[in-house]
C-alpha positions as CSV (number, residue, x, y, z in Angstrom):
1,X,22.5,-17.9,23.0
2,X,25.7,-15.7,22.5
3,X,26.0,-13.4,24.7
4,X,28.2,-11.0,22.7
5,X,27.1,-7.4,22.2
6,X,24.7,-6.9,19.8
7,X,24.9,-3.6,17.7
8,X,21.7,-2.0,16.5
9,X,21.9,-1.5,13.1
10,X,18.9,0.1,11.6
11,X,17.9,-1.0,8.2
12,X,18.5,1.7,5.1
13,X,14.7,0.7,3.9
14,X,11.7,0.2,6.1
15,X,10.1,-2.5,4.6
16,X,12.5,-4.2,2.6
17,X,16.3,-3.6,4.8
18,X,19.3,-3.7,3.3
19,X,21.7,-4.0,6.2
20,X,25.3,-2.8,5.5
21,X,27.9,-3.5,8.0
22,X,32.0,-2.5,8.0
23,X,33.5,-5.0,10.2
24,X,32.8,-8.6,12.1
25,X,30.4,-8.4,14.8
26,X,27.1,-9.3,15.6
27,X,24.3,-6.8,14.6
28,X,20.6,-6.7,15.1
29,X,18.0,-5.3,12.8
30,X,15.8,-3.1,14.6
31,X,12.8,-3.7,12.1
32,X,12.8,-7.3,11.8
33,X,14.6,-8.3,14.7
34,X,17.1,-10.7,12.7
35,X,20.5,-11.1,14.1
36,X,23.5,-11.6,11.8
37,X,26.5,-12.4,13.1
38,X,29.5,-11.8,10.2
39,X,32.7,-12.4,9.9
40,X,34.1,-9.4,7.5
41,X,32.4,-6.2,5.8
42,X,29.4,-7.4,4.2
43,X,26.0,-5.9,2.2
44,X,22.9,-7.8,3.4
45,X,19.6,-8.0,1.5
46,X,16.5,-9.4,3.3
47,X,12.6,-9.7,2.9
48,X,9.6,-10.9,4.8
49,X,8.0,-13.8,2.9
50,X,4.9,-15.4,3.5
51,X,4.6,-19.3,4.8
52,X,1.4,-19.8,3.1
53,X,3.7,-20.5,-0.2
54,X,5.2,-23.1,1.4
55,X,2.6,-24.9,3.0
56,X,2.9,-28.4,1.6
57,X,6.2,-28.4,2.2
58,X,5.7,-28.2,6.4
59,X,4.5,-31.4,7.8
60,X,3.2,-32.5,10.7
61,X,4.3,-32.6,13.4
62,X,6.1,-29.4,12.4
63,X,4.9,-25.8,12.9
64,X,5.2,-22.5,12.1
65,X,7.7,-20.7,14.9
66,X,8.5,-16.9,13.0
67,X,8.8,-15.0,10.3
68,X,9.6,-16.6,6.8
69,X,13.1,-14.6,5.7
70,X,14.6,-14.4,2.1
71,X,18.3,-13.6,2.8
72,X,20.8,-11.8,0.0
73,X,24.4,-11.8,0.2
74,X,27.4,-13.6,0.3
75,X,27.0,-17.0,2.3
76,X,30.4,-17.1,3.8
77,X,30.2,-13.6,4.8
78,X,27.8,-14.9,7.7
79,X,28.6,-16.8,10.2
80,X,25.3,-17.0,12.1
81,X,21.6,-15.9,11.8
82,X,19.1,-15.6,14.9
83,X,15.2,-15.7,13.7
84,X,12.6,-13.9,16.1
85,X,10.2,-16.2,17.1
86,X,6.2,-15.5,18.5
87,X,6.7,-18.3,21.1
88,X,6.2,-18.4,24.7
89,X,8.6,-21.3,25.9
90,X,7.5,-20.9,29.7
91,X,8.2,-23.9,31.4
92,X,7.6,-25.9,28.3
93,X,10.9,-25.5,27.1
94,X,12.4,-29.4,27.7
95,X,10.2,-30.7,25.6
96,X,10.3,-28.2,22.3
97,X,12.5,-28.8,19.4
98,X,13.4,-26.2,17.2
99,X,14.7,-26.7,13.4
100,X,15.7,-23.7,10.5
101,X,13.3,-24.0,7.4
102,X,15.1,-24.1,4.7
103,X,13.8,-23.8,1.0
104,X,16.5,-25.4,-1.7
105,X,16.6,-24.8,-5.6
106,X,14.8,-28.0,-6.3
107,X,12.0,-27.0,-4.9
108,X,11.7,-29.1,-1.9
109,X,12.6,-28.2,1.5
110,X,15.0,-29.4,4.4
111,X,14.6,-29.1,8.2
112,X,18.2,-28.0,9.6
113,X,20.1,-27.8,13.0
114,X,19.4,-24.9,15.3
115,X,22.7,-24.0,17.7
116,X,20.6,-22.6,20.0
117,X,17.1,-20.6,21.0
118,X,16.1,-18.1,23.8
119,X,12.8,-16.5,24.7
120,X,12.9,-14.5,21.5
121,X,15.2,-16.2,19.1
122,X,16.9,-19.1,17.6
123,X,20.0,-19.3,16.4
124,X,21.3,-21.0,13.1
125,X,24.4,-21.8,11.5
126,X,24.1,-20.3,7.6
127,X,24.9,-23.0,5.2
128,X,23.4,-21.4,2.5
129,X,21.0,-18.6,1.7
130,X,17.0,-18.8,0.4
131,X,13.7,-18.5,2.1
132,X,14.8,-19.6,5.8
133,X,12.4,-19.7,9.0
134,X,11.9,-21.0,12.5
135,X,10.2,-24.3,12.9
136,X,8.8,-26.1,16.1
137,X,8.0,-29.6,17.3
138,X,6.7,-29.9,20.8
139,X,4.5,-32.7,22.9
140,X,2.8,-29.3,24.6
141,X,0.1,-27.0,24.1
142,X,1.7,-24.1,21.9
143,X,1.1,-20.6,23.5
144,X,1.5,-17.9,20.9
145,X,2.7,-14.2,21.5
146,X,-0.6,-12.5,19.5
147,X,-1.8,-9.2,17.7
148,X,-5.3,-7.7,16.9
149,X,-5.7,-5.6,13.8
150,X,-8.5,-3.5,12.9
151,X,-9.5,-2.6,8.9
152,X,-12.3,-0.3,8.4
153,X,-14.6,-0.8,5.2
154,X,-13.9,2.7,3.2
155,X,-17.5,3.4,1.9
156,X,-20.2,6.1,1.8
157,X,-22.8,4.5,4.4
158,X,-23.3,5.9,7.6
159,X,-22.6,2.8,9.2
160,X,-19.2,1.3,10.4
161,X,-18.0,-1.8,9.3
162,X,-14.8,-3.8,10.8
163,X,-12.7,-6.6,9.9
164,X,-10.5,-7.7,13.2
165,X,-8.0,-9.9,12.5
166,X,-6.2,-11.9,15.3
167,X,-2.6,-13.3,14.4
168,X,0.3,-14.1,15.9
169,X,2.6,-11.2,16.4
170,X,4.9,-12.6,14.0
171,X,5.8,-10.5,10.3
172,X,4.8,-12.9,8.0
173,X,1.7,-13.4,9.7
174,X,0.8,-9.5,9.3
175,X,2.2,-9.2,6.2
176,X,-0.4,-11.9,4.6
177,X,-3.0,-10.2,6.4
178,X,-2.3,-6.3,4.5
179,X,-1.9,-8.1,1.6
180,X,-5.0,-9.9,1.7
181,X,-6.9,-6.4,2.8
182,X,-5.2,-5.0,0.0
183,X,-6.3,-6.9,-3.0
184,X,-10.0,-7.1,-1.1
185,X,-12.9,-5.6,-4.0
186,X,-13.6,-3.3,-0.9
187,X,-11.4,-0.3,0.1
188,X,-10.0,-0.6,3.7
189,X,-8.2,1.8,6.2
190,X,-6.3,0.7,9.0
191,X,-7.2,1.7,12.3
192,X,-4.1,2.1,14.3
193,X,-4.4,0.9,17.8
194,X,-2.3,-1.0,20.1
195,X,-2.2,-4.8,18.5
196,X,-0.3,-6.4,21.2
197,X,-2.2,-9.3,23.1
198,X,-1.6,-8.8,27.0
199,X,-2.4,-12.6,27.4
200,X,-1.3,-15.4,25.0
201,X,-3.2,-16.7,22.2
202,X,-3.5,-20.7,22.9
203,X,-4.2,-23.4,20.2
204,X,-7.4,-24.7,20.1
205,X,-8.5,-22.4,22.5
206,X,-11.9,-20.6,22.0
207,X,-12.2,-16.8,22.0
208,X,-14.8,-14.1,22.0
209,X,-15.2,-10.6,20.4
210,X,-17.4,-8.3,22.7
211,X,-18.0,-4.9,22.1
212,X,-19.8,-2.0,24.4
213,X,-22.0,-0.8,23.7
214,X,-23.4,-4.0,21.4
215,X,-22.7,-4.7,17.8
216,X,-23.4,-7.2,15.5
217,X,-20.2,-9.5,15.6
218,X,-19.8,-12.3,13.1
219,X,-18.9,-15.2,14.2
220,X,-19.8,-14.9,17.5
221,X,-17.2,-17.1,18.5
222,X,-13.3,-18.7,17.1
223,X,-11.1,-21.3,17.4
224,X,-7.9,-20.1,17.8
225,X,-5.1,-21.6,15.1
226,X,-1.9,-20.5,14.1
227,X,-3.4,-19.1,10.0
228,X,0.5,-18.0,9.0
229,X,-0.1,-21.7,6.5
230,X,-3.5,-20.8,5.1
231,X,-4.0,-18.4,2.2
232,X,-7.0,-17.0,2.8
233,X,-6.5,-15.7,6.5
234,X,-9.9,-15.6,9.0
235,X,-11.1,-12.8,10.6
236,X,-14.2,-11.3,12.9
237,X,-17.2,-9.1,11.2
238,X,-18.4,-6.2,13.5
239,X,-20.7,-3.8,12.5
240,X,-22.7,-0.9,14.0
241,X,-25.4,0.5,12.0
242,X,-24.8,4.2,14.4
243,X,-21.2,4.7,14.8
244,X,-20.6,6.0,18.1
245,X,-17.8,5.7,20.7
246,X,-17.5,1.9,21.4
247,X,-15.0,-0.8,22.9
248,X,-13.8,-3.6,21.7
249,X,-12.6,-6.8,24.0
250,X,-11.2,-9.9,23.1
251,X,-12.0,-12.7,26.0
252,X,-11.5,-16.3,26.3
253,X,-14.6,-18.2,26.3
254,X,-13.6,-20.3,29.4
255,X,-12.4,-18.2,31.4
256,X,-14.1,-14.9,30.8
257,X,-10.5,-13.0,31.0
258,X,-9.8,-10.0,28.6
259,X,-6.9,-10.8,26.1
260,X,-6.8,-7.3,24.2
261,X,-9.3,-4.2,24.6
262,X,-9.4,-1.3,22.8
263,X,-11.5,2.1,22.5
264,X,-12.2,3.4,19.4
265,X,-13.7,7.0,19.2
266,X,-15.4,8.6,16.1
267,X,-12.1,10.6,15.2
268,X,-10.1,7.2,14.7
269,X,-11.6,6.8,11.5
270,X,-14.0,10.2,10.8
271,X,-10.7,12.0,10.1
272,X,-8.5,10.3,8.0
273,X,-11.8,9.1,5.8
274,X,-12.8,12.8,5.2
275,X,-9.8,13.4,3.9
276,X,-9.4,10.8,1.6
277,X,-12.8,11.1,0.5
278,X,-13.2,14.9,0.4
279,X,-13.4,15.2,-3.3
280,X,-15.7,12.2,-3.7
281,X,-17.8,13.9,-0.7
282,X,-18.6,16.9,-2.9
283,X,-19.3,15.2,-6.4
284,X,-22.1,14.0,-4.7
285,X,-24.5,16.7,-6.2
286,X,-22.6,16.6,-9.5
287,X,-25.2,15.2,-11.8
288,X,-26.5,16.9,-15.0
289,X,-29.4,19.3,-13.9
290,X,-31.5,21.2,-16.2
291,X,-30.6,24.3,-14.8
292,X,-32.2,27.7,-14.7
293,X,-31.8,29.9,-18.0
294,X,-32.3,33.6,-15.7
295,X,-28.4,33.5,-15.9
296,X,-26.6,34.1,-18.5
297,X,-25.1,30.9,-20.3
298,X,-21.7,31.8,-19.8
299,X,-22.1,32.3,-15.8
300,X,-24.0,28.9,-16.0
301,X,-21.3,27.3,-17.4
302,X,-18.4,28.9,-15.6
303,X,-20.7,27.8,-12.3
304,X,-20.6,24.6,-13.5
305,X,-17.0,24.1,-14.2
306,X,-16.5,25.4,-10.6
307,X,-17.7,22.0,-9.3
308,X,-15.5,19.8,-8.3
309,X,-14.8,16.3,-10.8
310,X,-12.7,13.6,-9.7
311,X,-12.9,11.3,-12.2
312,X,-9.9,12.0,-13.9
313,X,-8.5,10.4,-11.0
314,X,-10.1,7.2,-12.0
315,X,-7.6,7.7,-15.2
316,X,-4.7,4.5,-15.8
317,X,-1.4,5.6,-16.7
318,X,0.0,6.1,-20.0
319,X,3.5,4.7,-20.8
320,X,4.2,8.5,-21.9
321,X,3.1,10.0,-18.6
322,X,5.4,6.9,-16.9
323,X,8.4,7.8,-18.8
324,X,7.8,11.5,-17.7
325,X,7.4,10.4,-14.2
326,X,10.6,8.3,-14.2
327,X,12.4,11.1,-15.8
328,X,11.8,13.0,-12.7
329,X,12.5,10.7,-10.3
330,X,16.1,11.0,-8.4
331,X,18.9,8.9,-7.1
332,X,16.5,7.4,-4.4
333,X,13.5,5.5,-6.9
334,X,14.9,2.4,-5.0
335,X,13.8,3.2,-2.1
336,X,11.1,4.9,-3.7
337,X,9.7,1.5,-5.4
338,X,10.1,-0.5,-2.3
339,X,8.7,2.1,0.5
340,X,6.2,3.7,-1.1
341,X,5.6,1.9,-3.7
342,X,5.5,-1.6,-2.1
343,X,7.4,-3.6,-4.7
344,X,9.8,-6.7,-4.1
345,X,13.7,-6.1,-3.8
346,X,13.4,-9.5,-6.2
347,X,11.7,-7.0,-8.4
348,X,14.1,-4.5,-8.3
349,X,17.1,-7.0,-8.8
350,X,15.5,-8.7,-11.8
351,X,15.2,-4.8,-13.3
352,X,18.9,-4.1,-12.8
353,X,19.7,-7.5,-14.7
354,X,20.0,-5.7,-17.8
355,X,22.9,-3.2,-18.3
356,X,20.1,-0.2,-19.1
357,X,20.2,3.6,-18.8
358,X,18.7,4.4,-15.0
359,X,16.0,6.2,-16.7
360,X,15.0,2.7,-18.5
361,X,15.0,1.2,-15.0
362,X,12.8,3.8,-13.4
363,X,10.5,3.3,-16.3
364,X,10.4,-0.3,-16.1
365,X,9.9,0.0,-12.0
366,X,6.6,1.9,-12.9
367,X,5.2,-0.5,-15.0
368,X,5.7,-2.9,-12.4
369,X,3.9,-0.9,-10.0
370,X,1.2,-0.6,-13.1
371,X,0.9,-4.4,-13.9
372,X,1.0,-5.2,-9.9
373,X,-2.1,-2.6,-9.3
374,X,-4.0,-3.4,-12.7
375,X,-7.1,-2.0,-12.5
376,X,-5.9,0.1,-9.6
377,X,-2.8,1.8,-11.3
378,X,-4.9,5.0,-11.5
379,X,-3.4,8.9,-11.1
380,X,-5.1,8.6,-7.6
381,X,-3.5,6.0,-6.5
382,X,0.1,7.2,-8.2
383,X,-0.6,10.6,-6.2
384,X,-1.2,9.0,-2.6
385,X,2.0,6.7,-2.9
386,X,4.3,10.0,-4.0
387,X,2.8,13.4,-3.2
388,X,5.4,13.6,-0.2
389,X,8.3,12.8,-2.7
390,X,8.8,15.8,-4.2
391,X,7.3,18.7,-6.2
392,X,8.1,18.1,-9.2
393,X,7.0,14.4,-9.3
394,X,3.4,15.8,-8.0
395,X,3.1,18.4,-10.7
396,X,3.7,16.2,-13.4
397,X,0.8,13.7,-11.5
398,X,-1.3,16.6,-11.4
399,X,-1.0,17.7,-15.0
400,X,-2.1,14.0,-15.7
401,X,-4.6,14.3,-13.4
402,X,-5.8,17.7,-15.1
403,X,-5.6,16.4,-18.0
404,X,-8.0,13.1,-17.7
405,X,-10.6,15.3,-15.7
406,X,-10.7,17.9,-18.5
407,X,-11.6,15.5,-21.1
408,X,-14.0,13.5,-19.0
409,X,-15.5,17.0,-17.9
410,X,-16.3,17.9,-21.5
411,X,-17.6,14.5,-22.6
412,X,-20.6,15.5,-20.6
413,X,-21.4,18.6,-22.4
414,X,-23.4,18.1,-25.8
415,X,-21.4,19.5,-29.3
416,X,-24.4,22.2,-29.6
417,X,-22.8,23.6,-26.7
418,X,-19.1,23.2,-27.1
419,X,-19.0,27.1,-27.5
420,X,-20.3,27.8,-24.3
421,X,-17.6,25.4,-22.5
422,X,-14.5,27.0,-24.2
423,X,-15.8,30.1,-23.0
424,X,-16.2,28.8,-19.4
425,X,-12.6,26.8,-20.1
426,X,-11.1,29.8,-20.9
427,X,-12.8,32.3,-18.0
428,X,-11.9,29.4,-15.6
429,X,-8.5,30.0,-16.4
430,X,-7.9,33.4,-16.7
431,X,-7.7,33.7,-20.3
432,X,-7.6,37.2,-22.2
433,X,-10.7,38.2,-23.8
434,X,-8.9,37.6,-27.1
435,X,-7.6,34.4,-26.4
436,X,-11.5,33.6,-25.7
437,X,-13.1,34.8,-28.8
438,X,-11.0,33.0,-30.7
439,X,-11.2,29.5,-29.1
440,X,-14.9,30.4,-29.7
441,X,-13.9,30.7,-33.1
442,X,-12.3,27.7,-33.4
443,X,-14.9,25.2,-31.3
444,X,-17.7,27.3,-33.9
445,X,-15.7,25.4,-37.2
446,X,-15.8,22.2,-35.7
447,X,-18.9,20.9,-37.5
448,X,-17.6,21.7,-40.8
449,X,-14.3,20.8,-40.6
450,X,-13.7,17.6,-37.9
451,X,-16.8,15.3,-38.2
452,X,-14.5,12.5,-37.9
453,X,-13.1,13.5,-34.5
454,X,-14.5,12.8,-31.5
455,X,-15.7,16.5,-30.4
456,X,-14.4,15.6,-26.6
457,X,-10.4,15.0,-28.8
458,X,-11.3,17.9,-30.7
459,X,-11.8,20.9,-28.2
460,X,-9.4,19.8,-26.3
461,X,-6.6,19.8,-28.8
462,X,-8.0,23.2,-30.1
463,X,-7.8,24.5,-26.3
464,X,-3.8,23.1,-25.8
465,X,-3.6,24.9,-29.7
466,X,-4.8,28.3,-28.4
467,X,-3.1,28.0,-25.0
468,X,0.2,27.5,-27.1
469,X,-0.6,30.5,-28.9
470,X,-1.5,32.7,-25.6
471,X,2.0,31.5,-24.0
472,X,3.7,32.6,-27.6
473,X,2.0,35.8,-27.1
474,X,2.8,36.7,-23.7
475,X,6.6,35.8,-23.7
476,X,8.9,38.8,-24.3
477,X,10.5,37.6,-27.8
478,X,7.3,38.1,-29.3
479,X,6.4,41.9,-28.0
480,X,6.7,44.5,-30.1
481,X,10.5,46.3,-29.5
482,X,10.3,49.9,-28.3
């Protein structure tokens, strides 16, 4: 391997780098551990792919050896690429061959020259750029560097439910493995503990899940295979029907020795879950009661709008709220669509195709996210993946968020007593006495004037008409000189 110093050159995104260098050298991403070694000032993009794309295309005797890489920039720019590997060559290193994956155009694949490989990496000559990746051929057992990561079922019984995953510790790997968690008809958190392996994972050896105290685990038992190839990835069911503090330890079946071990405590998940679920939590109790008539109706009503509603939440996207939103976004929605948002730097490029206004381009990133998330592209979810990028962006996620809950809020109230709701509307909001009567006045005409609205449509437009009027009156051209 080249011995030359390696600069660390972290990338400008964390999950998608773009790695921008101003003279020859060699240069190390600290995320992905790629190595480029280039021969002039040069703009690098790069992705993690998944192998399980290309799986017809890797034959026997051929395996999976790293990460799957998509590489952007100009070819001759490079003069070398080192690929991270999740190998351990031990004393097996004679009688390993290493080749470069390399996906063409047409749609096949060809297995190129390495120059060299270490413990960590192997090196290859660029020749051209597309999905490129380590491959390995060897007459010996393969020992794999591994991981261990823990997903918790997101739900409201009392019991605790775990997916443990065991992978190799290499990015493609991982990658399939959130993915696959992420497009699950369950909701998931991650629980964040060390992943490493402090032994390596063999092929074709057998390994058990053991937790203290017991649990059901399900299966009981695995056969340990590299999965990066497979789609649908495998992992170990434990539940506990009491949560409590527990361990968890990964063994080999032989030998009885501990791989990985963890301890999970009640805060590990307890935490993060109340707060993602607080406003579910209290909804709980939200269902229509016939409630006591000694108060009077417009304290019944104001106590009733008091409880908290999430289901505007539950509320998709317009394209008008999107264009808002993208109007408000900044210089960075780039980064924006690829860190928080989770979208493909492919994505972003085929966007930018078009000569467009940047506004155009925001707008057209959103509805990306939206057709990516389908079902999911809810305010909710908007709000989670951008509350921390700025104000403004939040407000205008919670005025869609107010919005949707509003109108869901008074779908539940029967016309007969569409009165009482503006008045509890209004005294929710601090209206002026005034301001009340008269929206009273105008829910009151409602049955001989709008039969053909839906009363929800109608009471609302009549409350954004008399909030108009309110803001009209309060604002200092319409006061009265002297």
């Amino acid at each position: 391997m080249n011995d030359s110093p390696v600069g660390a050159a972290a990338p400008h995104l964390r999950r998608w780098p773009r790695l921008k260098v101003d003279a020859e050298g060699i240069y190390e991403c600290t995320e992905t551990g790629l190595i480029f070694e280039v021969n002039r000032k040069v703009d690098i993009k790069y992705c993690v792919l998944s192998w399980s794309k290309y799986a017809d295309l890797v034959v026997k005797p051929w395996a999976v050896g790293g990460p799957l890489f998509d590489v952007k920039c100009d070819p001759t720019c490079l003069t070398s690429i080192q690929f991270p590997h999740s190998l351990c060559l031990g004393h097996h290193d004679s009688s390993m061959t290493f080749r470069v994956f390399h996906v063409k155009r047409s749609g096949g694949a060809s297995l190129e020259y390495t120059v060299d490989h270490s413990a960590s990496h192997v090196k290859w000559h660029v020749s051209s750029l597309s999905p490129v990746g380590p491959v390995i051929q060897s007459e010996d057992t393969l020992y794999h560097h591994g991981a261990v990561i823990l997903y918790k079922v997101v739900d409201h019984n009392p019991s605790l439910s775990l997916r443990v995953y065991i992978a190799t510790n290499n990015d493609s790997f991982i990658k399939d493995i959130s993915k696959s968690v992420k497009h699950s008809s369950k909701k998931f958190m991650k629980i964040d503990k060390p992943p490493v392996c402090q032994k390596l994972l063999q092929n074709g050896k057998k390994y058990r899940l053991i937790s203290e105290p017991e649990a059901d685990i399900t299966p009981e038992e695995i056969e340990f295979v590299d999965g990066s190839l497979l789609k649908l990835k495998s992992y170990i069911e434990v539940y506990l029907e009491q949560p409590v503090e527990f361990k968890l330890l990964l063994v080999e079946t032989d030998s009885e020795e501990i791989v990985w071990k963890a301890k999970l405590r009640e805060c590990d998940w307890v935490q993060h879950e109340q707060s993602r679920n607080v406003s579910k939590s209290s909804t709980g109790g939200n269902r229509r009661r016939k409630m006591s008539s000694t108060l009077p109706d417009e304290e019944v009503y104001d106590k009733r709008m008091k409880q908290t509603d999430t289901s505007g939440a539950k509320t998709l996207l317009t394209d008008t709220q999107l264009l808002t939103l993208a109007g408000k976004l900044g210089k960075e929605w780039i980064k924006i669509a690829i860190v928080n948002l989770e979208l493909d730097i492919s994505d972003i490029d085929a966007i930018r195709e078009k000569e467009e206004d940047v506004t155009v381009y925001k707008f057209q990133m959103l509805k990306k996210w939206q057709e990516k998330e389908q079902n999911n592209a809810t305010v909710q979810n908007l709000y989670n993946c951008l509350e921390k990028v700025s104000v403004e962006i939040r407000d205008v996620l919670e005025g869609a968020w107010s919005q949707a809950q509003l109108e869901t809020q008074v779908l539940e109230f029967p016309p007969r007593e569409y009165n009482l709701v503006a008045l509890a509307l209004w005294k929710h909001a601090s209206a002026p006495a005034f301001w009340a009567w008269q929206m009273r006045s105008r829910v009151r005409s409602y049955n001989s004037k709008c039969h053909s609205v839906a009363p929800a449509t109608w009471l609302f437009v009549s409350w954004k008409h008399a909030s108009t009027q309110r803001l009209r009156a309060n604002s200092p051209a319409s006061s009265p000189s002297g």
